[in-house]
Residue frames as qw, qx, qy, qz and C-alpha x, y, z in Angstrom:
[[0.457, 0.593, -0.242, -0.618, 28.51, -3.06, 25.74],
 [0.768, 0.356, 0.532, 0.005, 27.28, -5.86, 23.52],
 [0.240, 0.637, -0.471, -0.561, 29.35, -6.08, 20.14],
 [0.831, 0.260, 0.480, -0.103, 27.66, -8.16, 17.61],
 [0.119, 0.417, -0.549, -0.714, 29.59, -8.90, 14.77],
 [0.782, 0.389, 0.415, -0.255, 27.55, -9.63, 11.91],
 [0.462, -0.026, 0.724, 0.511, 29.03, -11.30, 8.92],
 [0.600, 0.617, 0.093, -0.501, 27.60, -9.90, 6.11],
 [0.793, 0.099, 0.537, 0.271, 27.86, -12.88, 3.23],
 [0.300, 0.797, -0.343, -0.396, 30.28, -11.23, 0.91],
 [0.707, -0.113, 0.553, 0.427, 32.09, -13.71, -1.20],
 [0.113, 0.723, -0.370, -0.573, 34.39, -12.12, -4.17],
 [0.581, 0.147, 0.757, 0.262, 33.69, -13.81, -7.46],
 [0.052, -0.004, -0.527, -0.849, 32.85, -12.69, -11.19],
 [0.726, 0.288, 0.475, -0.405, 29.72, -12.54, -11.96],
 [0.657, 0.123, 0.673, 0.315, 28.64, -14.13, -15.40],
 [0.410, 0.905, 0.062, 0.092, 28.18, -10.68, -17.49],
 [0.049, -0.871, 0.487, 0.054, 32.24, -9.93, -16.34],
 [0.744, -0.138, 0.642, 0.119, 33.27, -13.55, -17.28],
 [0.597, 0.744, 0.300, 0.024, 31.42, -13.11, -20.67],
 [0.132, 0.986, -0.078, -0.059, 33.34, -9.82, -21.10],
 [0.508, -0.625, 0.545, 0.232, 36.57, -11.15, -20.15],
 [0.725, 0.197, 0.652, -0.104, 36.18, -13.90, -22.93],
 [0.529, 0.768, 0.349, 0.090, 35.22, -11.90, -25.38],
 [0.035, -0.931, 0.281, 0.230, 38.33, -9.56, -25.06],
 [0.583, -0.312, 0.716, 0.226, 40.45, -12.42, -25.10],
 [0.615, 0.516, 0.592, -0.074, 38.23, -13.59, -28.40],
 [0.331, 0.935, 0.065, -0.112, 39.08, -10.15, -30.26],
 [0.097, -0.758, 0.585, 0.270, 42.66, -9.77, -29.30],
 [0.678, -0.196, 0.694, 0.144, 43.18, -13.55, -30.38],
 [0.655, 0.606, 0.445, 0.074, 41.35, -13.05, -33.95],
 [0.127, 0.964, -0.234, -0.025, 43.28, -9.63, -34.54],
 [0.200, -0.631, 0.745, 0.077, 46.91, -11.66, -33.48],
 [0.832, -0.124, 0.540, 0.037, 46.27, -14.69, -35.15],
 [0.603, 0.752, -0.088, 0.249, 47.24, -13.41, -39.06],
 [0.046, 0.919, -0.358, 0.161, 50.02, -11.75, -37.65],
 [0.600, -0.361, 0.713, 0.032, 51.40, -14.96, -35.93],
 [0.877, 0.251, 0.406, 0.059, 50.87, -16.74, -39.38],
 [0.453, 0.878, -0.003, 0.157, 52.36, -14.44, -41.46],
 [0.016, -0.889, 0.454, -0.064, 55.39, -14.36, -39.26],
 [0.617, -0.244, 0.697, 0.272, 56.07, -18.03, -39.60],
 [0.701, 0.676, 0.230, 0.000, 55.78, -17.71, -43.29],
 [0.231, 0.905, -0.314, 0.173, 58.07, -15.38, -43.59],
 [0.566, -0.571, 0.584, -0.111, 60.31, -17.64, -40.68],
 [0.893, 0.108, 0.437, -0.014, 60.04, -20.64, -43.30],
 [0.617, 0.784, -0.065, -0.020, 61.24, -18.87, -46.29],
 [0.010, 0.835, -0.550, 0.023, 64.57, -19.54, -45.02],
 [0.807, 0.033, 0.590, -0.021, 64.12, -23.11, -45.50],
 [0.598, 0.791, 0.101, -0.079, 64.06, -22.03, -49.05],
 [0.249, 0.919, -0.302, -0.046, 66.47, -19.88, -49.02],
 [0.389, -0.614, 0.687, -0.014, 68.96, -22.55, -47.30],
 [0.731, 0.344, 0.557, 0.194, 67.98, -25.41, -50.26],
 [0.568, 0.821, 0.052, 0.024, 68.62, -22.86, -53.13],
 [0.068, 0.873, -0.478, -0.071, 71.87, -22.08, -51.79],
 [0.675, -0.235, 0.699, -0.014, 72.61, -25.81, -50.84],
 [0.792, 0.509, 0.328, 0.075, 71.50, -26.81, -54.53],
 [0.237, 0.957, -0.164, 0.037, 73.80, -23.64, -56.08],
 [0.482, -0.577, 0.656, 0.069, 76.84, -25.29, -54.43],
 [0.721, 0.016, 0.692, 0.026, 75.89, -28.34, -55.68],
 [0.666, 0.661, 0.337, 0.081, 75.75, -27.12, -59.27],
 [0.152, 0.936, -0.316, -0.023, 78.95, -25.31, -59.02],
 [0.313, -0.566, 0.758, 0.080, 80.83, -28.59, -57.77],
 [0.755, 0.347, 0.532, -0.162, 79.19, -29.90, -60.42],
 [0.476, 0.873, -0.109, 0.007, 80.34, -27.55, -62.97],
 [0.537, -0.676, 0.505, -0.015, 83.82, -28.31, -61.84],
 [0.315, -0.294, 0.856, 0.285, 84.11, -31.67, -63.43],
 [0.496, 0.616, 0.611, 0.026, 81.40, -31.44, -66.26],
 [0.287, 0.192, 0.264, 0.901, 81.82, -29.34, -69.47],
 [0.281, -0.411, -0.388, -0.775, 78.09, -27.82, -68.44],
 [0.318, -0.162, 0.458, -0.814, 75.54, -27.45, -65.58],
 [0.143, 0.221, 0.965, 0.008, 73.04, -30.20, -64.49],
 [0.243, -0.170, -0.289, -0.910, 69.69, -29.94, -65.75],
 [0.755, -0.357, -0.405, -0.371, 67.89, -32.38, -63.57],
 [0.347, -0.390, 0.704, -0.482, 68.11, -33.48, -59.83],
 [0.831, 0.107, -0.495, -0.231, 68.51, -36.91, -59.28],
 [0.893, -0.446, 0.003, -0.060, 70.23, -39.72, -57.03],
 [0.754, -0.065, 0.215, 0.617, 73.97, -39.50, -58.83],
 [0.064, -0.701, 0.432, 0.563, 76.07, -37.07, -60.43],
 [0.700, 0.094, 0.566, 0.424, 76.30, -37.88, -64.09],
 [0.053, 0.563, -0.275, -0.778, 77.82, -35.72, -66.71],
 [0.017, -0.198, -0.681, -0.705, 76.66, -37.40, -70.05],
 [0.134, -0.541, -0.805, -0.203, 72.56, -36.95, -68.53],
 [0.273, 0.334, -0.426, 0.795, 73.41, -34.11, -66.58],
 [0.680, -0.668, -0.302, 0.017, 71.81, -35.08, -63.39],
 [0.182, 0.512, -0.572, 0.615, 72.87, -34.05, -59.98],
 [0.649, -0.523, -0.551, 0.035, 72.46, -35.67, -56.81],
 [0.024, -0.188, 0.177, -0.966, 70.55, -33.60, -54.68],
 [0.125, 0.332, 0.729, -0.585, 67.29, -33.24, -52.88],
 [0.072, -0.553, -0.489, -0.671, 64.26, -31.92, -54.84],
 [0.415, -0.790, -0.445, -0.073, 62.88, -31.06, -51.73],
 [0.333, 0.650, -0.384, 0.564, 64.20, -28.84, -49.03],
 [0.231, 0.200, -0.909, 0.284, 65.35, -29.71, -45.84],
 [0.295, 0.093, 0.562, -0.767, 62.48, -28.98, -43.48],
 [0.080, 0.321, 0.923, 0.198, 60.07, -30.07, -46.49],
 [0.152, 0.608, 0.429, -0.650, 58.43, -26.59, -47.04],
 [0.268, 0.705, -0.376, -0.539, 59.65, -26.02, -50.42],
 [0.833, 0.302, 0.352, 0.300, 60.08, -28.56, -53.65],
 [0.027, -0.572, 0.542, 0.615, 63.30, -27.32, -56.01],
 [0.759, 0.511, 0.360, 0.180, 63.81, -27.19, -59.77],
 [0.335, -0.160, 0.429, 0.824, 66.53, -26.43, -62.26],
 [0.508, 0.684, 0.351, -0.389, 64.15, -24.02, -64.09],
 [0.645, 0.734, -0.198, 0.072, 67.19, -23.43, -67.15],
 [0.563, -0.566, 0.442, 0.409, 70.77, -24.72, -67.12],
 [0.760, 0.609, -0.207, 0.089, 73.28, -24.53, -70.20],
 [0.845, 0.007, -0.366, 0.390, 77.03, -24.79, -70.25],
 [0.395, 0.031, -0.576, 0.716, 77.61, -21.50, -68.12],
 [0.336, -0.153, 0.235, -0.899, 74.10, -20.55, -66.62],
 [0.299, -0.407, -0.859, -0.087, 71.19, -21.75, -64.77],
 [0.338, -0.441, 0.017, -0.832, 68.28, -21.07, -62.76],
 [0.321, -0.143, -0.931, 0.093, 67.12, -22.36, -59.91],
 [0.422, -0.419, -0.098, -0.798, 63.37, -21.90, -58.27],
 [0.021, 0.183, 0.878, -0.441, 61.95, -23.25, -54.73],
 [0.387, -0.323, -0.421, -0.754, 58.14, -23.29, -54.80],
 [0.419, -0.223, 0.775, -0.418, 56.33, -24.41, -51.50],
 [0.090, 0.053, 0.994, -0.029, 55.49, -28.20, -51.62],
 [0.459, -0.351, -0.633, -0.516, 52.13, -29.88, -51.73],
 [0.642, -0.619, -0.395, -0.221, 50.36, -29.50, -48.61],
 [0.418, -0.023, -0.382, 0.824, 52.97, -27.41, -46.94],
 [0.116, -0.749, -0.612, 0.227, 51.42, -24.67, -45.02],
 [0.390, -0.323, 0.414, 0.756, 53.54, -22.73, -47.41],
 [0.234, 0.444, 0.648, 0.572, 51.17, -22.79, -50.07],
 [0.275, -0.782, -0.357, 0.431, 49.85, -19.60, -47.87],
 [0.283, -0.645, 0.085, 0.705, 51.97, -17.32, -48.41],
 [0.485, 0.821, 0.285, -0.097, 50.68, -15.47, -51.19],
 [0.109, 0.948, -0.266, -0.135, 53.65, -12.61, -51.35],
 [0.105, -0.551, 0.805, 0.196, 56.42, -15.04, -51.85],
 [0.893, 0.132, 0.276, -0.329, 54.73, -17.68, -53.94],
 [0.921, 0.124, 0.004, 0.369, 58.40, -18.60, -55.82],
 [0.457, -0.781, 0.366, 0.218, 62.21, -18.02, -54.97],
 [0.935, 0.225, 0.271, 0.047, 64.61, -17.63, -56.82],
 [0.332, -0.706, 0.441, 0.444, 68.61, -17.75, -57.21],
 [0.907, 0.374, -0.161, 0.105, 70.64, -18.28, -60.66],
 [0.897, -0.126, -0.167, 0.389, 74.19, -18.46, -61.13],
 [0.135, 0.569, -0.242, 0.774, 75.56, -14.78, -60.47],
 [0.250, -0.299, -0.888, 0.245, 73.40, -15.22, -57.48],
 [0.215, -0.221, -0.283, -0.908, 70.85, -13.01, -58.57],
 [0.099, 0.191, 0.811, -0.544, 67.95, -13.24, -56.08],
 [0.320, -0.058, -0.272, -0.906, 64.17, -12.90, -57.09],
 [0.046, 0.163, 0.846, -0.506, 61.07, -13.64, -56.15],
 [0.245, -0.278, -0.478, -0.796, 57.07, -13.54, -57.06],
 [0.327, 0.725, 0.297, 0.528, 55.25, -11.41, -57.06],
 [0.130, -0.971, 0.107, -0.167, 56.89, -9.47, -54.67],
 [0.579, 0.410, -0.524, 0.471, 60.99, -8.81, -54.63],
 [0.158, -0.638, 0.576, -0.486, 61.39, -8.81, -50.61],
 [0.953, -0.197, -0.141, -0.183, 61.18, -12.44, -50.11],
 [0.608, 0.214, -0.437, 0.627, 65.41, -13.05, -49.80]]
């Protein structure tokens, strides 16, 4: 008995309509998860903020300390007749610019906004932060930014 074996050319590969498909799934899921990945470093940055407002707040209590009143500007020195404080305007990471928005001799305010060409300027729902001196949190236009 004669056993021929015949090969029959199989060879296991995609074609190009199940490549296509494959692509394109990949294509959908990527468009559908890319907001959601932005939105969750937004929300990951705001704690840049939040760690400058509190860093400044210090700095304007160990200010208050040895001044009759709270600084109203951020500068390179401490000086009680101009009240300046030296301090960053910026925060660390460089998502956020600060400002004394109101100081007198026992309140202030203090507001992080994102920078210029941060990728901060995104984030619609938290478009300023902002702590005074009770450390009242707050935030526009929507209060779950802290």
């Amino acid at each position: 008995m004669i056993k021929l074996n015949i090969m029959k050319n199989k060879h296991a590969a995609f074609t190009l309509i199940e490549l296509l498909i494959v692509i394109s799934i990949i294509a959908i899921l990527a468009v559908n998860a890319m907001p959601a990945y932005s939105q969750y470093l937004q929300k990951a940055r705001r704690a840049d903020a939040h760690t400058a407002l509190l860093s400044l707040q210090l700095a304007q209590e160990k200010f208050r300390v040895n001044c009759p009143n709270y600084p109203t500007t951020i500068g390179n020195s401490n000086e009680c007749a101009t009240r300046t404080i030296k301090s960053s305007s910026t925060s660390s990471e460089g998502y956020y610019d600060l400002t004394i928005v109101s100081a007198d001799d026992t309140t202030y305010a203090l507001k992080a906004t994102p920078a210029t060409g941060s990728p901060q300027l995104n984030d619609t729902s938290c478009s300023t932060i902002e702590i005074d001196q009770d450390s009242i949190k707050s935030s526009s236009p929507s209060e779950d930014c802290w």
